[in-house]
Backbone as CSV, one residue per row, in Angstrom:
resi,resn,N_x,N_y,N_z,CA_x,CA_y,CA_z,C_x,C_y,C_z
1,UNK,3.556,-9.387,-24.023,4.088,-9.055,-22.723,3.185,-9.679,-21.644
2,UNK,4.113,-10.200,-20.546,3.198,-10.733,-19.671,2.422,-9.555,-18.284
3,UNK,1.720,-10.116,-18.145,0.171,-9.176,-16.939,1.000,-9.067,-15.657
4,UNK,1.897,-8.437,-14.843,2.211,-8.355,-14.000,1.053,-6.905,-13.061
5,UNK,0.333,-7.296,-12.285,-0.621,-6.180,-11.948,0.082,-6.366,-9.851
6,UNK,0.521,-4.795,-9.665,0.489,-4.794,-8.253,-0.561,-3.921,-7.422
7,UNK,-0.874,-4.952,-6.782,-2.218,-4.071,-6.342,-1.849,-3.694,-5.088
8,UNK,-2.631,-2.366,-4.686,-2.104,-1.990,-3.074,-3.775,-1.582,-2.851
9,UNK,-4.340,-2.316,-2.007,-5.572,-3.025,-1.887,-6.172,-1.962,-1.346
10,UNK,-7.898,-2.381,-1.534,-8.438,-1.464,-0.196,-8.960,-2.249,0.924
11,UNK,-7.373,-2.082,1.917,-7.534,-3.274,2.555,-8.083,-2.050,4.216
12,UNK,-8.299,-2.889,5.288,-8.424,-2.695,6.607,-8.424,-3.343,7.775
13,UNK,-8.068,-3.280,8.787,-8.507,-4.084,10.511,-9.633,-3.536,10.973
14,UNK,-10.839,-4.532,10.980,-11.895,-4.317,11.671,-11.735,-4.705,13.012
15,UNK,-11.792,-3.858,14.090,-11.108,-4.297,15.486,-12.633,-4.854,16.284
16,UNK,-13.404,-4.786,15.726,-14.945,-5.572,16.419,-15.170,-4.356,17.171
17,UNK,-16.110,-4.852,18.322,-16.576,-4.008,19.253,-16.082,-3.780,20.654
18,UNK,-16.092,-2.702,20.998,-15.600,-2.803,22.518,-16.319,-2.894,23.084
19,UNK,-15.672,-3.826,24.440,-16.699,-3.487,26.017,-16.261,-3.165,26.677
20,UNK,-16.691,-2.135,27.405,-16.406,-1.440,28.789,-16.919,-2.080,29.888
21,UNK,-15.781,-3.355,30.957,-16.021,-4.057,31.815,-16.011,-3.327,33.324
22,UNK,-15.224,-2.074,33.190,-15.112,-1.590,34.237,-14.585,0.034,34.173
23,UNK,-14.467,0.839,35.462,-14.042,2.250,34.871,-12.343,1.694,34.886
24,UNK,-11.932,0.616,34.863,-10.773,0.583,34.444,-10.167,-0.412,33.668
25,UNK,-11.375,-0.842,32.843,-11.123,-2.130,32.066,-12.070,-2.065,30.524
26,UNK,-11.226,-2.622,29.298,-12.308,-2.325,28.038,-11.304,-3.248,27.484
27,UNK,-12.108,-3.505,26.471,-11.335,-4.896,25.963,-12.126,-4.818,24.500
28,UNK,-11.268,-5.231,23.160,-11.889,-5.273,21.633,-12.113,-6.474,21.898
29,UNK,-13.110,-6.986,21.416,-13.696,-8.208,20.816,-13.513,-8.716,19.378
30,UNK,-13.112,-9.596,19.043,-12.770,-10.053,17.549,-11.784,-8.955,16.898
31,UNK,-10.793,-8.945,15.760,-9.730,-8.859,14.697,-9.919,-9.452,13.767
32,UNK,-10.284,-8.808,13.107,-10.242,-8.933,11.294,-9.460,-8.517,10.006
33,UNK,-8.838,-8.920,9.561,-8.045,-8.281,8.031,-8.648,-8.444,7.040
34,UNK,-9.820,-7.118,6.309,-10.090,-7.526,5.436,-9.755,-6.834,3.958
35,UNK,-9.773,-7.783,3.068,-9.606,-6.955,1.870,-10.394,-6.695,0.877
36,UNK,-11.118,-5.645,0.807,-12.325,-5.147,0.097,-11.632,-5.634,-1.596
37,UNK,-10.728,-5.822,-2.369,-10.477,-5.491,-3.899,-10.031,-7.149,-3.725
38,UNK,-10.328,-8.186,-3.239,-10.105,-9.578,-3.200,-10.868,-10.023,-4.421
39,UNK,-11.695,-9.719,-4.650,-12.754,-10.168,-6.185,-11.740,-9.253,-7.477
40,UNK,-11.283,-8.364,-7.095,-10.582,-7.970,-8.108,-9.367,-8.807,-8.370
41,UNK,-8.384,-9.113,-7.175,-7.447,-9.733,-7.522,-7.856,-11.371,-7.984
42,UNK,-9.400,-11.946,-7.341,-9.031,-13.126,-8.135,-9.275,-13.223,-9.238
43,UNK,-10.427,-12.360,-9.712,-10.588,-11.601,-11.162,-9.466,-11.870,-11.679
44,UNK,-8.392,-10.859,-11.606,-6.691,-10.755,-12.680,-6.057,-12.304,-12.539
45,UNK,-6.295,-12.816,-11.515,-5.888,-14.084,-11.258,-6.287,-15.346,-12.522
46,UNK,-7.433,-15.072,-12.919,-7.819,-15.844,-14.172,-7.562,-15.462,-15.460
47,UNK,-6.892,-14.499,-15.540,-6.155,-14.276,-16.756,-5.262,-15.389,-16.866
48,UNK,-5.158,-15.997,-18.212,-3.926,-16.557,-18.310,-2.670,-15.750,-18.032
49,UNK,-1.796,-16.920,-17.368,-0.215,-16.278,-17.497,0.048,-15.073,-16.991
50,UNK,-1.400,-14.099,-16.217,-1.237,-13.220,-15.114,-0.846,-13.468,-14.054
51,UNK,0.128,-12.333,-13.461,0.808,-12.320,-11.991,0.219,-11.160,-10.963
52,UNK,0.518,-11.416,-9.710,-0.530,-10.342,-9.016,0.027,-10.142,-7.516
53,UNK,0.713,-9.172,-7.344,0.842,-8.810,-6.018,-0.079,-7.783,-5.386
54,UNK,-0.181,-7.980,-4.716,-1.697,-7.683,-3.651,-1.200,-7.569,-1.945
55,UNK,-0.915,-6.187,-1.549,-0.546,-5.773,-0.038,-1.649,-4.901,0.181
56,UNK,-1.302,-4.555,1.661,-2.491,-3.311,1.706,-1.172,-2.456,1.680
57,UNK,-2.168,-0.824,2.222,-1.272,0.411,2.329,-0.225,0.181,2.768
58,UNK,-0.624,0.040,4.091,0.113,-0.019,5.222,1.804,-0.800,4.931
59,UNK,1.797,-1.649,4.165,3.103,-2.093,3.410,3.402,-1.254,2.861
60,UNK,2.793,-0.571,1.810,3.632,0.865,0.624,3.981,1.959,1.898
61,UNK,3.364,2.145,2.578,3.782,3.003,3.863,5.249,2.628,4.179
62,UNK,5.200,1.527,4.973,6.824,0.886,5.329,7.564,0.447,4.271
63,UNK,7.404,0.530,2.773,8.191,-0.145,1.802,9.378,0.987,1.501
64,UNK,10.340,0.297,1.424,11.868,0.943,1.312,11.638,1.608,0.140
65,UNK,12.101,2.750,-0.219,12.783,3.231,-1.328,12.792,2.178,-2.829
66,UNK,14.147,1.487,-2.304,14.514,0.754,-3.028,13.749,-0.572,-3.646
67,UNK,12.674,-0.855,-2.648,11.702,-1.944,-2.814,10.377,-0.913,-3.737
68,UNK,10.365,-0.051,-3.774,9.313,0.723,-4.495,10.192,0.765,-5.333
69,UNK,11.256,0.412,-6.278,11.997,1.122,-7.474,11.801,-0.603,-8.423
70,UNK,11.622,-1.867,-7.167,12.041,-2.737,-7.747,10.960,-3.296,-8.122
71,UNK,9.450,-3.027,-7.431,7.956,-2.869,-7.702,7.854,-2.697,-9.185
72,UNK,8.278,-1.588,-9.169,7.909,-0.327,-10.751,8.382,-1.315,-11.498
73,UNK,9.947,-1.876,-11.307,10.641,-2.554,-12.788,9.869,-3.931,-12.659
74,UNK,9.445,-4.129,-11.814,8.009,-5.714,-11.865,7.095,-5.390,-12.944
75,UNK,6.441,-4.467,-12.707,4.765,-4.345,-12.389,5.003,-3.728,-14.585
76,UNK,3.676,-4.649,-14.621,2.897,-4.049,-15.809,1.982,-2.769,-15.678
77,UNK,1.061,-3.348,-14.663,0.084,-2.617,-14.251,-0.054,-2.357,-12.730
78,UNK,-0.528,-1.405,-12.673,-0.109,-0.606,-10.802,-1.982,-0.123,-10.890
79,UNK,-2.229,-0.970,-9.752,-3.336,-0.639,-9.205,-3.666,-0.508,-7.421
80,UNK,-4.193,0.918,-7.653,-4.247,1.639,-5.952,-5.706,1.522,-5.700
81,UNK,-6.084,1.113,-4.650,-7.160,1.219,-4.355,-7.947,1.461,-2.812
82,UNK,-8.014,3.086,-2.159,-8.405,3.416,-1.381,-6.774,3.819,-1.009
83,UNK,-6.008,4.062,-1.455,-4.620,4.193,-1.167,-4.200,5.864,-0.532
84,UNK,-3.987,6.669,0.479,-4.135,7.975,1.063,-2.884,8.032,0.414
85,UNK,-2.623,9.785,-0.289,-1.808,10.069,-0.232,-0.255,9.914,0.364
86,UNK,-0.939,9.687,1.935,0.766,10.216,2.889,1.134,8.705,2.501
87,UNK,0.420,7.543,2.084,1.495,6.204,2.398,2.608,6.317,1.164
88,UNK,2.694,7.505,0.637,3.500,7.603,-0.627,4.663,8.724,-0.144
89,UNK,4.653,9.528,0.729,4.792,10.787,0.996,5.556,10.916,2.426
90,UNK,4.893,10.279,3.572,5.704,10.326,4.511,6.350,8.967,5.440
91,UNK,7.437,8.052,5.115,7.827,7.124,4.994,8.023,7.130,6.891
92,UNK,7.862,5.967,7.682,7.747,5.721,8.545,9.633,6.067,9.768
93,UNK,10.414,6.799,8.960,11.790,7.124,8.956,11.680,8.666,9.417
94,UNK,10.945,9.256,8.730,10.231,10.719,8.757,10.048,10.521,10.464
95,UNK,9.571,9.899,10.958,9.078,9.941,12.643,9.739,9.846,13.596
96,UNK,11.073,9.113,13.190,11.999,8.429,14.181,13.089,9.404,14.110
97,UNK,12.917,9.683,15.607,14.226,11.092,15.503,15.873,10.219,16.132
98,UNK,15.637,9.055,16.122,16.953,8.644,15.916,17.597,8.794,14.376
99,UNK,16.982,8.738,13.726,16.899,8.658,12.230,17.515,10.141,11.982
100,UNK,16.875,11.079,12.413,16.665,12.535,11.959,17.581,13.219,12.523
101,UNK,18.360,12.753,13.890,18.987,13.989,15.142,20.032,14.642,14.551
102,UNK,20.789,14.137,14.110,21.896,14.579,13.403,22.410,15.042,11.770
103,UNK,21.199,15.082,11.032,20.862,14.984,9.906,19.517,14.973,9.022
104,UNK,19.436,15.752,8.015,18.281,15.458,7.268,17.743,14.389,6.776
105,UNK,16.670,14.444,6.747,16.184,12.194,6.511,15.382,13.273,4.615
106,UNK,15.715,12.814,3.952,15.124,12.967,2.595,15.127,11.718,1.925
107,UNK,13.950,11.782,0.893,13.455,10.306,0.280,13.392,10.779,-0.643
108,UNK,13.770,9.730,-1.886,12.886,9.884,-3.415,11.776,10.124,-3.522
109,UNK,11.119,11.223,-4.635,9.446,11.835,-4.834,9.371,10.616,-5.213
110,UNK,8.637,10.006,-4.538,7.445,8.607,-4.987,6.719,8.905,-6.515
111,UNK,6.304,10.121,-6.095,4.992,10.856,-6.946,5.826,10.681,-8.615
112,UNK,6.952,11.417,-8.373,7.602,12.047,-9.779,8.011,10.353,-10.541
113,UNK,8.568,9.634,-9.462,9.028,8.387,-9.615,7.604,7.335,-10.282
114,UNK,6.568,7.178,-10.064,5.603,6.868,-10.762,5.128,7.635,-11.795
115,UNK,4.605,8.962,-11.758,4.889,9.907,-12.900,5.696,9.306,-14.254
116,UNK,7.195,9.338,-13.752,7.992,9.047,-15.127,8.052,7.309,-15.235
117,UNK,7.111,6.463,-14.612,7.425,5.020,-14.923,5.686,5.181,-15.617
118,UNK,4.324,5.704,-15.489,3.752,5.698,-16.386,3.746,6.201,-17.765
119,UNK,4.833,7.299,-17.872,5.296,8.208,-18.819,6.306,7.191,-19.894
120,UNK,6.604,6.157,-18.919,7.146,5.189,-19.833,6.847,3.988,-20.207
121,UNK,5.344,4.128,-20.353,4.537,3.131,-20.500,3.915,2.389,-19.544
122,UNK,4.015,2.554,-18.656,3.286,1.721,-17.370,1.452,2.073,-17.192
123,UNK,0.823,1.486,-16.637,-0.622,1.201,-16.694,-0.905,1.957,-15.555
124,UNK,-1.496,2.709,-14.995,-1.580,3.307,-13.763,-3.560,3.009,-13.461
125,UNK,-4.488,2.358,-12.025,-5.227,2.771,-12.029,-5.373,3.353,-10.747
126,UNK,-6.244,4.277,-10.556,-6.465,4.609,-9.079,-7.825,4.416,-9.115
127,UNK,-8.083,3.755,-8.030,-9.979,3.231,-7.310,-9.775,3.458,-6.284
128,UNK,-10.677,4.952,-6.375,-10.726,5.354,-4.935,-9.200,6.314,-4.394
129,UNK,-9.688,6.646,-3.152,-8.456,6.617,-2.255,-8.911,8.220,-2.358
130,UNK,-7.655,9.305,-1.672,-7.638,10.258,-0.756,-6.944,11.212,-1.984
């Protein structure tokens, strides 16, 4: 079987430093995206005939339903790393009361939904996280 590993990184924005130019002015200095588990993914990367998707949270946060169902039927191996609970839990739909006004907004348990895809053989690691 081939190495399909999806990683959901321990990634972050380092926003630099602020300066305070005035009592009505402050400004960040430098933007950064970094991804702390980058040695890991190029690590899996030298496997032969290994595949490797690599997002941060913040994607599994906004990822559809349906794009988390199509993940699972990818992925060999599912690796989280620094990954908080809620990016599994409260989907960015949950907030938007256009979404909500007239109706209940309910999602598939993420949780139960990985649950029964390691239960069916899937690789699960968690490094780190909340």
């Amino acid at each position: 079987m081939k190495l399909k590993v999806w990683h959901v990184e321990n990634g972050c924005i380092l926003t630099g430093n602020e300066f305070v130019e005035s009592p009505f002015l402050s400004a960040k200095k430098n933007v950064e995206v970094l991804n702390y588990g980058q040695p890991l993914v190029d690590s899996i990367k030298k496997i032969e005939g290994a595949e490797v998707i690599s997002q941060p949270s913040w994607e599994l946060y906004n990822m559809a339903p349906e794009a988390f169902d199509e993940r699972l039927k990818w992925a060999t191996t599912i690796i989280f790393g620094d990954v908080e609970t809620k990016c599994m839990m409260l989907h960015p739909d949950f907030f938007d009361r256009q979404v909500w006004t007239n109706k209940f907004v309910t999602f598939p348990d993420c949780f139960q939904i990985l649950i029964d895809w390691i239960q069916d053989g899937g690789h699960f690691h968690m490094n780190g996280g909340w």
